[in-house]
N, C-alpha and C positions, 0 to 999 in steps of 0.2 A: 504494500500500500504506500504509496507516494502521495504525501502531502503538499499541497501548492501552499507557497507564501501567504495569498489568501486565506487559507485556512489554518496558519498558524500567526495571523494579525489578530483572526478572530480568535480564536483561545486566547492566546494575549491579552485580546480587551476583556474575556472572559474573568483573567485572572486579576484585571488592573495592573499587568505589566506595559510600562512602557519601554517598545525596542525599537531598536535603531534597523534602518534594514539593513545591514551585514548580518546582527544577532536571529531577524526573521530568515535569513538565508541558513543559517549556519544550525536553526533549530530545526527549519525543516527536512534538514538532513538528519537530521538526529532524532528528530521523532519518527519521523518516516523508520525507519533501522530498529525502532523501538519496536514500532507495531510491524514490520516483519517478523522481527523477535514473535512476537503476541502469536501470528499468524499460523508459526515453524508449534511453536508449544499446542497452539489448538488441532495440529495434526497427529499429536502424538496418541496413541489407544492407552488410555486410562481406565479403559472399565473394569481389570482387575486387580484397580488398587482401590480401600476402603477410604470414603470420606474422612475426614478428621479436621478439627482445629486447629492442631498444632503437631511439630513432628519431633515437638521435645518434648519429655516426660513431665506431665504437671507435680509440681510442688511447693506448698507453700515454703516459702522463708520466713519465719514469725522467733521474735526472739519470745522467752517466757515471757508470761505479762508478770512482776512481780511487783508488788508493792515498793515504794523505798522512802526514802524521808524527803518530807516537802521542800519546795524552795520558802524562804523568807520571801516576804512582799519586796525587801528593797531588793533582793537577786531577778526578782520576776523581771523587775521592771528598770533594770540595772544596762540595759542596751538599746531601752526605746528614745525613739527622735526626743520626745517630753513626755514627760511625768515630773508631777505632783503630788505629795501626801501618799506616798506609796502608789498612783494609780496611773495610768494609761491616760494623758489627753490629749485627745483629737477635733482635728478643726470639726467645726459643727456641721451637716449634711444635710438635715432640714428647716425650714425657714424660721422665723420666730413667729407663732399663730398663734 
């Protein structure tokens, strides 16, 4: 499948890229080559391989959930842009009503 310039303006504008034409010349070869790629794979006989989501072994990674000792209010809040009296303050978000 050979893609025309024109049709990789429009994806383009699709994406809200702005290219230059060298970049529309240079992608249509490239995507073109993509979807032969796409093409060569839709030829291949998969019917006797089983669906699946994934072709790695699922596993979760979870550390133990363990309890441990709290932070103090002034460690909580020991990194933030501002704080006050131990607490977190942020510009305001809703109007005054």
């Amino acid at each position: 499948m050979k893609l025309t310039q024109d049709e990789v303006r429009n994806i383009a504008e699709l994406a809200k890229l702005d290219l230059s034409d060298e970049e529309v010349a240079l992608y249509a070869g490239q995507l073109s080559e993509v979807f032969n790629y796409f093409q060569h794979l839709q030829e291949l006989d998969t019917s006797h391989i089983e669906p699946t989501a994934s072709v790695l072994p699922l596993k979760n990674v979870l550390r133990p959930d363990v309890s441990g000792e709290p932070l103090s209010p002034a460690d909580v809040v020991a990194n933030a842009p501002d704080a006050a009296d131990n607490q977190f303050r942020v510009r305001a978000v809703l109007g005054e009503e």
